[in-house]
C-alpha positions in Angstrom: 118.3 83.4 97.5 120.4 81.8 100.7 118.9 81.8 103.8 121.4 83.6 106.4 122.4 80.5 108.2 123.4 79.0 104.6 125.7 82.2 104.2 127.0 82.1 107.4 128.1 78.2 106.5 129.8 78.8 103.2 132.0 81.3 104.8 132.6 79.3 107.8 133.7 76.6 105.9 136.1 78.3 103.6 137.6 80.8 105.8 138.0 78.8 109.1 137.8 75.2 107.9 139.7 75.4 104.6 137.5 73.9 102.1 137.9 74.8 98.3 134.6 76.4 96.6 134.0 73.0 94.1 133.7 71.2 97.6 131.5 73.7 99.4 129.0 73.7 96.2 129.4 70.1 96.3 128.4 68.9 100.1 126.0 72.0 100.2 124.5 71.4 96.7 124.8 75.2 95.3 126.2 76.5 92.4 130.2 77.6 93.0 128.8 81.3 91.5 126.9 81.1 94.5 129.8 80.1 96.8 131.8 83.0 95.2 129.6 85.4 95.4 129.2 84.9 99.2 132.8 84.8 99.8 134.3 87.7 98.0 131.0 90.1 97.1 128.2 89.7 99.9 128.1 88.4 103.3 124.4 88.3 103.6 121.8 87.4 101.5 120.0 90.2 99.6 116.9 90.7 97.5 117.3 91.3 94.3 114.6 93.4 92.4 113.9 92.1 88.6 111.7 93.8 85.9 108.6 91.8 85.0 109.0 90.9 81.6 106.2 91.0 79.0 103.2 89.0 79.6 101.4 89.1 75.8 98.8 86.3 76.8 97.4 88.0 80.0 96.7 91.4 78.2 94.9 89.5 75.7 92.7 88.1 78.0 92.8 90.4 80.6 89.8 92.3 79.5 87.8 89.3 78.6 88.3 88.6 82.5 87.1 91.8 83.6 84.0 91.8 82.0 83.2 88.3 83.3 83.9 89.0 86.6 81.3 92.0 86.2 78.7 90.1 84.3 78.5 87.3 87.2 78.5 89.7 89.7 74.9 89.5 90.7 74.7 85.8 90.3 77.1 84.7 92.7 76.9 83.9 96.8 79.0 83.6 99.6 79.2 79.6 98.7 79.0 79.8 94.8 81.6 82.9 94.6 83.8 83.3 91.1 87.2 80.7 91.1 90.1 81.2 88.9 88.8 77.4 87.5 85.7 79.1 86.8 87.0 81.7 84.7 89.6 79.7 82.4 86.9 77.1 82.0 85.1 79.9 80.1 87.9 81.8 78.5 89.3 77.9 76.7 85.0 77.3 75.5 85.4 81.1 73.9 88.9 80.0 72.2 91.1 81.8 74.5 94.5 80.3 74.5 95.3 80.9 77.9 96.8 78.9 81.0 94.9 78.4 84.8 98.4 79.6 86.2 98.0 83.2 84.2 94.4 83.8 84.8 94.9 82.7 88.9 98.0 84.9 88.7 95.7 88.2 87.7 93.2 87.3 90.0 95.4 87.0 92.8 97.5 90.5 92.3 93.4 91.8 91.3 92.7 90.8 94.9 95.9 92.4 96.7 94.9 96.0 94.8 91.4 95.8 95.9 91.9 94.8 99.6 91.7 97.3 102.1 94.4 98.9 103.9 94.0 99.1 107.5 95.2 102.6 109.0 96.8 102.4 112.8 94.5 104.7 115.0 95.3 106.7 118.1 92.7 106.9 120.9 93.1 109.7 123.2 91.9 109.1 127.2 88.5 109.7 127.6 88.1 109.6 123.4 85.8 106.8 122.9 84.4 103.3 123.5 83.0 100.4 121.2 79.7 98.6 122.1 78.7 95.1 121.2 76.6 92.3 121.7 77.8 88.6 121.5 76.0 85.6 122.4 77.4 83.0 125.0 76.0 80.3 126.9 75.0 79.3 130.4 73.7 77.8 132.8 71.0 78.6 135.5 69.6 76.5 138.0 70.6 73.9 135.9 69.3 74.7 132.5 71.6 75.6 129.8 70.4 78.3 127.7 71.7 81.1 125.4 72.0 84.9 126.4 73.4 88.2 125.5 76.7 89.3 126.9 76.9 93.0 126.2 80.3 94.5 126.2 81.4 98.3 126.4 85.4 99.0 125.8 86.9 102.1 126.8 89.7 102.4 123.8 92.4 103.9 125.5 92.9 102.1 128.4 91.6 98.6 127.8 88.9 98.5 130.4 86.0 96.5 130.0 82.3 96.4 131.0 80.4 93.4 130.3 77.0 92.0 131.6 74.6 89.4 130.8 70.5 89.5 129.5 68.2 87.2 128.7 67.2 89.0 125.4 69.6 91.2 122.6 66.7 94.0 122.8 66.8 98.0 123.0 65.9 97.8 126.3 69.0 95.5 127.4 71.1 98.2 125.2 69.8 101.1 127.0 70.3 99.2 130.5 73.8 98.0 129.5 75.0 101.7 128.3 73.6 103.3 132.4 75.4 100.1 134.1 78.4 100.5 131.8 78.9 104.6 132.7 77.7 103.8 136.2 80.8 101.2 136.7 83.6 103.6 134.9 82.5 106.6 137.0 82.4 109.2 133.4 81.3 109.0 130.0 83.5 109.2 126.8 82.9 111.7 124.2 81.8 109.2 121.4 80.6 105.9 121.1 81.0 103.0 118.3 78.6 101.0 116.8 77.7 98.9 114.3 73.9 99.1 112.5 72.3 97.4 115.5 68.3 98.1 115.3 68.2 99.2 118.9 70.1 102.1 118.2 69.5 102.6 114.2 66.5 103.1 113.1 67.3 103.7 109.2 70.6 104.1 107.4 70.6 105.7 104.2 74.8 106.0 102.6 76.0 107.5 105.3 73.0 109.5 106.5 71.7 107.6 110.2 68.3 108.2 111.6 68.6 106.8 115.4 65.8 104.7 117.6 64.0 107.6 119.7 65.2 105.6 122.5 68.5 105.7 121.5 68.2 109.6 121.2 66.8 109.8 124.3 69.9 108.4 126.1 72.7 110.2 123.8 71.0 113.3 125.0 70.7 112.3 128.2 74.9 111.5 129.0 75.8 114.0 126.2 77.9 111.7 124.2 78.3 111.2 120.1 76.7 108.2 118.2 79.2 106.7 115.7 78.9 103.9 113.5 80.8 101.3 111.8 80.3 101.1 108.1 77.5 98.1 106.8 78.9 94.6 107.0 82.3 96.0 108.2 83.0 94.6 111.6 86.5 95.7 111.8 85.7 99.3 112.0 84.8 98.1 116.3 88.1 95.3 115.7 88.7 96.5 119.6 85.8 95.4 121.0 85.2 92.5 118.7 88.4 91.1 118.9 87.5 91.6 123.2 84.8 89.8 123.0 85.7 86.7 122.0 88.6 86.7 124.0 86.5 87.3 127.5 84.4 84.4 126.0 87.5 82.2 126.4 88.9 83.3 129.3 85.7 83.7 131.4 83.3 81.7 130.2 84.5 78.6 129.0 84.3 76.3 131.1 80.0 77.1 130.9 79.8 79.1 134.0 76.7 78.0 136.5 74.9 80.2 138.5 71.4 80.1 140.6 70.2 83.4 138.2 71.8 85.3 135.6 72.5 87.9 137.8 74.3 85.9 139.8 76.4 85.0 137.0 76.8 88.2 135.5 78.3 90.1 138.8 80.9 87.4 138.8 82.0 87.6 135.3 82.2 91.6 136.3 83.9 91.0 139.3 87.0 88.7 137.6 87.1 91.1 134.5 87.7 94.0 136.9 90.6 91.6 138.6 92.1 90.9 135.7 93.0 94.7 135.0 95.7 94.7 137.1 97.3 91.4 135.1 97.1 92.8 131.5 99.7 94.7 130.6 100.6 96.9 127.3 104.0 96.9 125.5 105.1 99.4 127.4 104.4 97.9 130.5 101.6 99.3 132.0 98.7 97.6 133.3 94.5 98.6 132.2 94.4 99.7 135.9 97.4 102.1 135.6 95.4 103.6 132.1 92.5 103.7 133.6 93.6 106.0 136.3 95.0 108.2 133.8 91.9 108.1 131.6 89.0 108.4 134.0 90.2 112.2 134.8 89.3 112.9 131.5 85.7 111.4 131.0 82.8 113.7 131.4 80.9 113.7 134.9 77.7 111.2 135.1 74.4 113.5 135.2 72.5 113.8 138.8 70.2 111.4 138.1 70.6 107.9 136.1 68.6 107.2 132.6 65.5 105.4 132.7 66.5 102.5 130.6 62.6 101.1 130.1 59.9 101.4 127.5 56.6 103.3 128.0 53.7 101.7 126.6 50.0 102.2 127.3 48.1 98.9 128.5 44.5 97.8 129.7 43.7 95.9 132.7 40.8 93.9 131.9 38.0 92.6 134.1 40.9 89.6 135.4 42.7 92.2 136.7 45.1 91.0 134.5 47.5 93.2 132.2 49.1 92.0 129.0 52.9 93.2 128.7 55.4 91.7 125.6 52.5 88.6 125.1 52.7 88.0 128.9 50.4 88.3 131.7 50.1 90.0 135.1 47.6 90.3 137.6 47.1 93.6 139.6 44.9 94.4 142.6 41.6 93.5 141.4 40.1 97.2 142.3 42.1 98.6 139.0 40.2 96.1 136.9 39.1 97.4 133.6 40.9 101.0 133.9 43.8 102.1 131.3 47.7 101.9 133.0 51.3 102.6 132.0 53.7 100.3 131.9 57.0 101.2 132.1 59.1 97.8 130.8 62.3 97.0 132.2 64.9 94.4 132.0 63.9 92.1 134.7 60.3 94.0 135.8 57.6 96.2 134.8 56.7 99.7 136.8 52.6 99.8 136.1 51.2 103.3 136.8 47.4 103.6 137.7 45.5 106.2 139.3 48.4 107.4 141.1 49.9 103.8 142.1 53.0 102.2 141.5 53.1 98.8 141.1 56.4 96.5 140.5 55.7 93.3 138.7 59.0 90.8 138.0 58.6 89.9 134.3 58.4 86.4 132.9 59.0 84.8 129.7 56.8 85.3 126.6 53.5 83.6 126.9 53.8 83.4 131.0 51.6 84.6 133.2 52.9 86.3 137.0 49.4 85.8 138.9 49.3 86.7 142.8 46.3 86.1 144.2 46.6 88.4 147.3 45.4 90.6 144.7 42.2 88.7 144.7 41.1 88.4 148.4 37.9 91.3 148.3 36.9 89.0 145.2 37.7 85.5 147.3 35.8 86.9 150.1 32.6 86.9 148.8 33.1 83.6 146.9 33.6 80.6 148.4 33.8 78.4 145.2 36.9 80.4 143.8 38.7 79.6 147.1 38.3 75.9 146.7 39.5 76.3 143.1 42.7 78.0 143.7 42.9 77.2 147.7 46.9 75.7 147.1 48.1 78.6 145.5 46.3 81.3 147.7 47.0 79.8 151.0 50.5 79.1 149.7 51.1 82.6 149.0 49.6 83.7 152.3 51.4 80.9 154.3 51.3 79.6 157.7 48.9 79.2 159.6 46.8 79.3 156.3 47.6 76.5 155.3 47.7 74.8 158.2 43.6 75.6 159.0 43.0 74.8 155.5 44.3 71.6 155.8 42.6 71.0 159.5 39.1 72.0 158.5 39.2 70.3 154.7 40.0 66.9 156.4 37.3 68.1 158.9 35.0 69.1 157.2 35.1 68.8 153.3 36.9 70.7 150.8 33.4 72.3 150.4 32.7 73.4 153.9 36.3 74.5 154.7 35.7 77.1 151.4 33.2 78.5 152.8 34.6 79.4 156.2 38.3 80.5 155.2 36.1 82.8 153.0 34.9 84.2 156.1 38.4 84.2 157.4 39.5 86.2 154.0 37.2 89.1 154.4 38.1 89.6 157.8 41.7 90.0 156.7 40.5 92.3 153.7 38.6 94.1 156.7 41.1 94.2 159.8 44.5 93.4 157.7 46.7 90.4 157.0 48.7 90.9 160.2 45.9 91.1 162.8 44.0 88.2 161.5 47.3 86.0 160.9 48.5 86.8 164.6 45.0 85.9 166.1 45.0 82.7 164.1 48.2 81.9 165.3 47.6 82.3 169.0 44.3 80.0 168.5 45.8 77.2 167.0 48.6 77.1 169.0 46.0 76.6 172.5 45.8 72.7 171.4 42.8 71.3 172.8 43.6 68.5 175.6 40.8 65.5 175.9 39.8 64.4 179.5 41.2 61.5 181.1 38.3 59.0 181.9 40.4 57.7 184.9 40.1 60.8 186.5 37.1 62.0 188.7 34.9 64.2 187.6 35.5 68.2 188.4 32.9 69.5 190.7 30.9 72.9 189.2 30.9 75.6 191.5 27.0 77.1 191.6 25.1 79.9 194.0 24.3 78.6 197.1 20.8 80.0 196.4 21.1 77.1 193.6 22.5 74.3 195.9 19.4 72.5 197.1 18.5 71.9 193.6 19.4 68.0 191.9 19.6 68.0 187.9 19.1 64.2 187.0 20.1 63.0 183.7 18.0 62.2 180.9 17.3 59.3 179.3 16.5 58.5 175.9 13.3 56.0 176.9 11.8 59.2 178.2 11.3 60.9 174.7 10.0 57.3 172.7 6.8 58.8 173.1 7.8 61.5 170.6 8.4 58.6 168.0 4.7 56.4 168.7 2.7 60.2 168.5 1.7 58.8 172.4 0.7 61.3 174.9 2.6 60.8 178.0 0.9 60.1 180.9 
């Protein structure tokens, strides 16, 4: 079949330039029943539907091929999968007389039948959004390292939440859903998923038995869970296919930041600029959709979701509690009594005997030790203070350090221990403030030597005390004491 710049030249050449149909097959190498037909029946090329004839070879072997491919079909992989070679290698060594083109010819139409048809769907404003994780890199404070970028799309208009953690866990999930309905102002009435653990906790068919977690927050915002079929990605194609494109456009090159927070509110901030840029087919930019969609998302509840897990912990006689393999220290007058630590994304509430404490996390296998929750203990030994003087005196800072460093060069390490000791207790004792502004004043009065050059100030005494001449001793006078001599 002619292309319809091919048509267009046969005719042009015949009608306009003259040429006879043996020398227009000729120059454009075509048949002249093809030049005819062009001329005097069609003037554009048109498909032309033929009946498949018989194929007596491929429903010989046809069968044969269908019971191979179900035989192998447990001893294949992604890498070793079943090839058309594969098949006519065994058909020819069972005495099939077949051809590679007519067994890759039924595979191929086998593969267009069993492919799945994609249906176009319609999202309604306020419908639903599709939630993902992908992973991205960075860098902060001038370490590379990889992270989580979790994405929420609202389906309708376009708009996009994304943020950045340091771990793909549930409590990142639950964290990214409250910033993610926080930042659109409503919540849709369903929610996409694929068969993520932090939401999921067994999938049976199509029976799903959500994370109590999970639970929690659907209740809490009032939405429906929905998720993708197992190993089918392109059920959530809208917020896959997002991701990776905010991936390019955003974070490539590696974005740098002095914390991942950092980076995360500026990838937020040019995501949210770029919504009045993108524009549909019709025209209309994400902003403009989103205006029309947020009237219909349902109102946030009064109060937020707690998006941390409750576990029950131990403080031990360290004062130290162990959270996700890492350590903490807390005021040593909660040592050995059972807490409740509410885990976060970036810190930990512990609850003990009616106190709140807020500890920032660290990485697994860290410890977060501050010794002001030490100084009752450091008060009453002097040792310990010497051992850890750089980091408690650090965190207490000037003029701490300062004295510490004037009395150890003084004195000794050892000696200097033993008085800031002192110095601790009265700061357990009076508070932190007092005892730092009293310190302050005192070693701010810098002592001032006397000048030998000038005379000597005269000492004001009671007249009663005038008459009376103190003479200075000397030495000689008490060599008696070293001879055992009485003096005479």
């Amino acid at each position: 079949m002619l292309k319809m710049g091919q048509v267009y030249v046969i005719r042009h050449k015949h009608f306009s330039e003259g040429l006879s149909i043996r020398r227009i097959a000729k120059d454009l190498g075509v048949s002249r029943n093809t030049v005819r037909k062009y001329l005097f029946q069609d003037s554009e090329p048109k498909r032309k539907e033929t009946t498949s004839s018989p194929r007596p070879v491929l429903q010989k072997v046809s069968g044969r091929i269908e019971e191979l491919l179900k035989e192998w079909e447990n001893r294949t992989t992604a890498k070793q999968r079943i090839t058309g070679t594969r098949i006519h290698q065994q058909l020819v060594e069972e005495g099939y007389e077949v051809g590679i083109t007519t067994v890759r010819t039924y595979l191929a139409e086998k593969r267009r039948q069993d492919q799945e048809v994609f249906i176009p769907l319609v999202w309604d404003p306020g419908d639903g959004v599709q939630v993902d994780f992908f992973e991205v890199t960075v860098d902060v404070d001038g370490k590379r390292q990889k992270v989580w970028k979790f994405v929420m799309r609202l389906m309708y208009s376009g708009r996009d939440f994304v943020w950045l953690y340091e771990r793909c866990n549930q409590i990142a999930f639950l964290d990214g859903h409250v910033r993610a309905f926080s930042h659109f102002g409503g919540i849709t009435r369903r929610a996409i998923y694929d068969n993520l653990t932090a939401a999921v906790k067994r999938r049976l068919g199509l029976e799903v038995q959500l994370s109590s977690r999970f639970l929690a927050l659907a209740s809490h915002y009032l939405f429906e869970p929905c998720f993708a079929r197992p190993g089918e990605g392109h059920d959530k194609g809208g917020v896959e296919a997002r991701g990776k494109g905010l991936r390019l456009q955003h974070l490539t090159p590696i974005p740098r930041g002095k914390s991942l927070q950092e980076i995360a509110e500026r990838l937020l901030a040019e995501v949210d600029r770029t919504t009045h840029r993108r524009k549909d087919r019709q025209g209309r930019t994400v902003a403009d959709r989103f205006e029309e969609e947020k009237r219909s998302l349902r109102a946030l509840p009064q109060r937020s979701f707690s998006a941390r897990r409750s576990e029950p912990v131990l403080i031990s006689r360290q004062a130290l509690v162990r959270v996700d393999a890492a350590d903490y220290s807390v005021p040593s007058h909660l040592a050995c009594l059972p807490a409740m630590a509410h885990v976060g994304v970036s810190d930990i509430l512990l609850e003990c005997r009616g106190q709140t404490l807020v500890l920032e996390k660290v990485a697994r296998g860290g410890r977060n030790v501050r010794y002001r929750n030490y100084l009752s203990e450091l008060a009453r030994k002097p040792q310990a203070v010497r051992q850890v003087a750089s980091r408690v005196f650090s965190e207490l800072g000037e003029p701490y350090q300062r004295l510490w460093s004037l009395l150890s060069e003084c004195h000794g390490e050892r000696e200097a221990a033993r008085v800031m000791a002192k110095l601790i207790g009265a700061v357990v004792k009076h508070g932190e403030k007092r005892i730092t502004k009293l310190l302050q004043d005192v070693l701010e009065q810098e002592p001032r030597l006397p000048d030998p050059s000038e005379p000597p100030q005269q000492v004001i005494v009671p007249e009663a005390l005038s008459h009376y001449q103190v003479e200075a001793p000397s030495a000689a006078t008490y060599d008696h004491l070293l001879l055992g001599v009485d003096h005479e």
